[in-house]
C-alpha positions as CSV (number, residue, x, y, z in Angstrom):
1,X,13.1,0.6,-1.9
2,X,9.9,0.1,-3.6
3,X,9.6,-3.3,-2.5
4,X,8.6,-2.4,0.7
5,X,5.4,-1.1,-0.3
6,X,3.0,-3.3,0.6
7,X,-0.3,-3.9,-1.2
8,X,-3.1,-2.2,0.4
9,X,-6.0,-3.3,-1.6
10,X,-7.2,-6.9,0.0
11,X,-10.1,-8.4,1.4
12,X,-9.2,-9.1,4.7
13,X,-9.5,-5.2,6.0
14,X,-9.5,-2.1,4.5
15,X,-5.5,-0.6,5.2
16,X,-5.1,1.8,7.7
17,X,-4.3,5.9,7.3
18,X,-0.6,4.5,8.8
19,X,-0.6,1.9,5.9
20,X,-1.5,4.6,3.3
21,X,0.5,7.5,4.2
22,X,3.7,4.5,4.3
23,X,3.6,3.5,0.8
24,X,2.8,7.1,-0.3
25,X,5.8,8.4,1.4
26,X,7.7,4.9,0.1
27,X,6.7,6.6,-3.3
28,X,8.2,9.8,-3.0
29,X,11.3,8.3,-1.4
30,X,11.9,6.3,-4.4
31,X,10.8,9.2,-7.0
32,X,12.7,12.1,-5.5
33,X,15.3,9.7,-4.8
34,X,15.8,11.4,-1.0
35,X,14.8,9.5,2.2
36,X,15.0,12.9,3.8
37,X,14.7,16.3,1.8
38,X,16.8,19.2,2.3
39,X,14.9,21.9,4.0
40,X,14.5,23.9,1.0
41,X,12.3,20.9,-0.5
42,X,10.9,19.7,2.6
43,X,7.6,21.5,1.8
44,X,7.2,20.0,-1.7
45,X,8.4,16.7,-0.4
46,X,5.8,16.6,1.9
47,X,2.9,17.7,-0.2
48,X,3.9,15.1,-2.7
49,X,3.0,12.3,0.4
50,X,0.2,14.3,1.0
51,X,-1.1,14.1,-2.7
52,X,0.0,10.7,-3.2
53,X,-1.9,9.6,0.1
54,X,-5.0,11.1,-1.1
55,X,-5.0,10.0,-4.5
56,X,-4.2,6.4,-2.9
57,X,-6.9,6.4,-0.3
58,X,-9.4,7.8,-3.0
59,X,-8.3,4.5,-5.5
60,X,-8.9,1.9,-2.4
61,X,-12.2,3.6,-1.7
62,X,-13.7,3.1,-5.5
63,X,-11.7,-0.2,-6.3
64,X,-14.4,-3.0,-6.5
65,X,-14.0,-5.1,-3.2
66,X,-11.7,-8.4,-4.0
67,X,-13.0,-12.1,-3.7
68,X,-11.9,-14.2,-0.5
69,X,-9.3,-16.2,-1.0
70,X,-10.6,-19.7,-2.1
71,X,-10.1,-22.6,1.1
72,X,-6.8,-23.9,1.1
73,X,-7.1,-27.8,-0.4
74,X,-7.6,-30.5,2.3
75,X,-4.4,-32.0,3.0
76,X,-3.4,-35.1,0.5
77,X,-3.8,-37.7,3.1
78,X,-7.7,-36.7,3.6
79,X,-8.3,-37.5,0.2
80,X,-6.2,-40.1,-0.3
81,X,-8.0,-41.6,3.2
């Protein structure tokens, strides 16, 4: 299950609220090991994603931006040319 978060930290954009709340609720789903809670632990279950997404969004916001991806290498038969 947890291989379905996807990273969120890159440089090509910043990840989306959508993005964030995903892999928080991907989280719980894999810690509480429900994919849907009872009712009588809905309301935990949800302020777990809640928590999660805000400590999540907080991390991305103070992580030091990454590099760009170095250019992909020109293609053997340019340099071989």
């Amino acid at each position: 299950m947890c291989r379905s978060i996807k990273t969120l930290h890159r440089s090509e954009a910043p990840p989306t609220e959508e993005e964030i709340h995903a892999a928080a609720l991907q989280f719980v789903r894999k810690v509480s090991g429900y994919r849907a809670p009872a009712r009588r632990n809905e309301t935990a279950f949800e302020a777990a994603v809640d928590d999660i997404s805000a400590a999540s969004r907080r991390l991305l916001e103070t992580l030091a931006p990454r590099a760009p991806r170095p250019a992909a290498p020109p293609d053997i038969a340019e340099r071989v040319g």
